[in-house]
N, C-alpha and C positions, 0 to 999 in steps of 0.2 A: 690665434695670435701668431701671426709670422716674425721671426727677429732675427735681425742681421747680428751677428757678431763680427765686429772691427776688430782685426786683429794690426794694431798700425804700431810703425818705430817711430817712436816720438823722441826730438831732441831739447834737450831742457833749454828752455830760453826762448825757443824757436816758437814762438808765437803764433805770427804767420802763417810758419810752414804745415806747424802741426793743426792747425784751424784748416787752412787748405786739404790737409789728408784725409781730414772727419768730413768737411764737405762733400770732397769725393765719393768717399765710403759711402752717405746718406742719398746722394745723386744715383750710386749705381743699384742701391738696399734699396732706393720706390719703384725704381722701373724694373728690378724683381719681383715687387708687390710686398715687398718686407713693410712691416705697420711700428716697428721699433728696432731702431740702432743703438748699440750695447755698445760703449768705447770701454778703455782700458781707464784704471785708477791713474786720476793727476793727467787723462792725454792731450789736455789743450796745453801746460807747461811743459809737460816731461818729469823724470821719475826718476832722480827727487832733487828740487829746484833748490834744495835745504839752505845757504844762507841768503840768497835770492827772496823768500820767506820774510826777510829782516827788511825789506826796503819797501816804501809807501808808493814808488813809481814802478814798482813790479806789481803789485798790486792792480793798480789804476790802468798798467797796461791789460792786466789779465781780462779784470773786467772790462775794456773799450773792447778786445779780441774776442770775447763772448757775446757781447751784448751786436757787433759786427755778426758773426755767424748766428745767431741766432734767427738776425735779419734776412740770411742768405739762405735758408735751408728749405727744401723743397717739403713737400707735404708727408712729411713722417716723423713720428715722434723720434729725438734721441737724448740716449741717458750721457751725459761728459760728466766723465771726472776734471774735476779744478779747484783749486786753494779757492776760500772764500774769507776774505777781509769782514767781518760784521763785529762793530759794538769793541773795535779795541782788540779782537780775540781772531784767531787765524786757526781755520777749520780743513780737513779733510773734504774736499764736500763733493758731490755730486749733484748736478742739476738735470729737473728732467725739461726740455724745449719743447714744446707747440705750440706750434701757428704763431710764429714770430712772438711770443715770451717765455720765461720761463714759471713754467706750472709749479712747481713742485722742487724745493732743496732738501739733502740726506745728507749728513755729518758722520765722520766714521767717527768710530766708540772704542775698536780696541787699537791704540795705540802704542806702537812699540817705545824704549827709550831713549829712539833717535830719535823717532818723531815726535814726542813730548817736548821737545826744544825747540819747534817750531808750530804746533796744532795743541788745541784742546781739545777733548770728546766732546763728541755730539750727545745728542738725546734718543732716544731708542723710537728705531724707524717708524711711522707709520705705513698703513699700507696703501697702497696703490692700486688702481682700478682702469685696467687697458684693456679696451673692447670685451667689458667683461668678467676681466681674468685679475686674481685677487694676489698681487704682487706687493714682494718686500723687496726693498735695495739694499744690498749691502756692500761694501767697499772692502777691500782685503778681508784681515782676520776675521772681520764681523761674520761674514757667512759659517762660520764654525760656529756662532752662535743656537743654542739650544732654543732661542726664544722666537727665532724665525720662524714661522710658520706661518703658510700661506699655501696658493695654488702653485706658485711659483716662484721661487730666489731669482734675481738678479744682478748677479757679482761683478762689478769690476777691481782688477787685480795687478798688481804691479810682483808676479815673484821669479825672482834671479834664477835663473837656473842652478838648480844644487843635485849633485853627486846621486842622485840614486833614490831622491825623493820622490813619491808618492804626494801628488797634485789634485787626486780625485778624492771627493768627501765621502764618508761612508754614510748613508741613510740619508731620510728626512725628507723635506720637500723637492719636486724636483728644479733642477739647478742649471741657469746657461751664465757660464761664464768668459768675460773676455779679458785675456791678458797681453799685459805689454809684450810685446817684439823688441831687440836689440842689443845695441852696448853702449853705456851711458858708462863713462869714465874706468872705474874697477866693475862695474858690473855686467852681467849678461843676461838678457830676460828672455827666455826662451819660446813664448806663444803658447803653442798646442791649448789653445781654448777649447773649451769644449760643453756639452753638455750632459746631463747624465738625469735619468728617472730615479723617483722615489727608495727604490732598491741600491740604487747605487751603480747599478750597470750605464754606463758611458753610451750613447745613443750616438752622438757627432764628438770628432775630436779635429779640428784644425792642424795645418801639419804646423811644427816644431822651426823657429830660425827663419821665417820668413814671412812676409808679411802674406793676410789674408783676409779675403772676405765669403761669411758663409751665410746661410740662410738654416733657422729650425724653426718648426713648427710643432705650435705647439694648440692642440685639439681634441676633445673628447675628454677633456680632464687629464692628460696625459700627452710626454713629449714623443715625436714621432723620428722615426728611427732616420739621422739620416750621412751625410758622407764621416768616413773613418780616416782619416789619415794615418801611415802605416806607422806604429811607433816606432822607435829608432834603437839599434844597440846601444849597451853602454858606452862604446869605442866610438859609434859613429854621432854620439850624442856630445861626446865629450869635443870631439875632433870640429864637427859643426858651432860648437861653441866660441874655441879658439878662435875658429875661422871667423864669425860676426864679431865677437871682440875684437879683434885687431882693424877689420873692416870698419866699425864704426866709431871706432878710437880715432884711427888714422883721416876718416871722413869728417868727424863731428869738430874737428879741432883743427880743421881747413892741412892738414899735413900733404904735400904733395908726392909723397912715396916713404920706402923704410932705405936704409942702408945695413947690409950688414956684414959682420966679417965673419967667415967659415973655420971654421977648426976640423973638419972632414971629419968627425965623428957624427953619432945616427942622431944626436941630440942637436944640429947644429941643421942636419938636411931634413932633419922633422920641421924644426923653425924658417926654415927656408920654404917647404910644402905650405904650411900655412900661407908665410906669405904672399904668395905666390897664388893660392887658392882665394885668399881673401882680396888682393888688390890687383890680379895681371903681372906679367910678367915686366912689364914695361916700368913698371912702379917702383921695382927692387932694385 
């Protein structure tokens, strides 16, 4: 079982555009031979749509924009995360797509108490069966769950980049995950997807702050060993963050440049490097 991991910067709202990115992704992941394209938690809305959630025409658009790409997709399965409207109740959900429908829905279960004001838990996943290979979905926190087990986890992830956290799970089945890229308002989501075997040892890591697409296989019972991407210093971890925040603050909210005024101390030409790294010099 070949899969793509979509590593894409989804902008909430952006319907359209973000249905166009996974296209993409799924167009370039067959003509590698990938057999499953893995997106990011929520990546046909964006991450996190939160009072968008309350309206019956965000809804109705979500689904005309799924049920669009689902028509569009080339011959490969893929996993989208997206809000799912069913029965009055507004789900975490993940759908899995072939051959122009959708096969298969997954509800996430642990919910934080942001997202309790807009989703209710799902029911506990069943498992899934691609080319074979005895798969469980799980959306964020779920994959931490003790009750997954299978050949294979499935995660898609929406987590902000934070200070010094540790992203890889220890133990269990082995695990390819795809997480969101970008800056969505106060937040930063930093990527570095990856995968990792039973042991816990990281086999593929996607690099960190930019969008990507990889290919892991997975054969013989077992994931195979494949690109690393270099992990990053704390400083250049911290510094790359800035930089996509201000970048897709300044982008997502149509802003046509920063202005800013200098006090010649190191705190004012630190702020000034960012911007500069994030937008061009032209923009300041």
């Amino acid at each position: 079982l070949k899969i793509a991991i979509a590593q894409i910067n989804a902008t909430v709202g952006d319907l359209s555009g973000n249905a166009a990115k996974i296209l993409d992704a799924a167009r370039r992941a067959a003509v590698q031979g990938a057999h499953l394209l893995l997106t990011p938690e929520l990546a046909l809305c964006g991450h996190s749509p939160e009072d968008l959630l309350l309206r019956e025409d965000f809804h109705a658009a979500c689904a005309q924009e799924l049920a669009a790409l689902t028509a569009a997709l080339p011959e490969i399965d893929v996993l989208i995360g997206h809000p799912l409207r069913q029965d009055g109740r507004c789900f975490n959900a993940a759908g899995l797509l072939r051959a122009g429908r959708c096969v298969a829905t997954f509800r996430k279960q642990s919910l934080s108490q942001d997202e309790l004001r807009y989703f209710v838990p799902g029911d506990t996943p069943d498992e899934l069966n691609i080319r074979g290979v005895r798969c469980v979905v799980a959306i964020g926190a779920d994959a931490a769950s003790p009750a997954l087990r299978a050949d294979l986890r499935l995660v898609l992830d929406a987590s902000p980049f934070q200070l010094g956290r540790q992203r890889h799970k220890a133990g269990g089945s082995p695990m390819v995950l795809a997480n969101l890229v970008g800056g969505q308002d106060e937040m930063v989501f930093e990527g570095a997807s990856f995968a990792q075997d039973g042991e816990g040892r990281v086999c593929c890591r996607l690099p960190a702050f930019e969008e990507a697409l990889e290919i892991v296989d997975f054969s013989a019972g077992r994931l195979q060993d494949g690109t690393l991407a270099p992990a990053l210093s704390v400083e250049a971890g911290v510094y790359q963050a800035l930089v996509l925040g201000v970048r897709d603050y300044c982008g997502k909210n149509g802003f046509p440049g920063v202005l800013l005024g200098m006090s010649g101390g190191i705190d004012s030409a630190l702020t000034l490097c960012v911007a500069v790294n994030a937008l061009d010099a032209e923009r300041v």
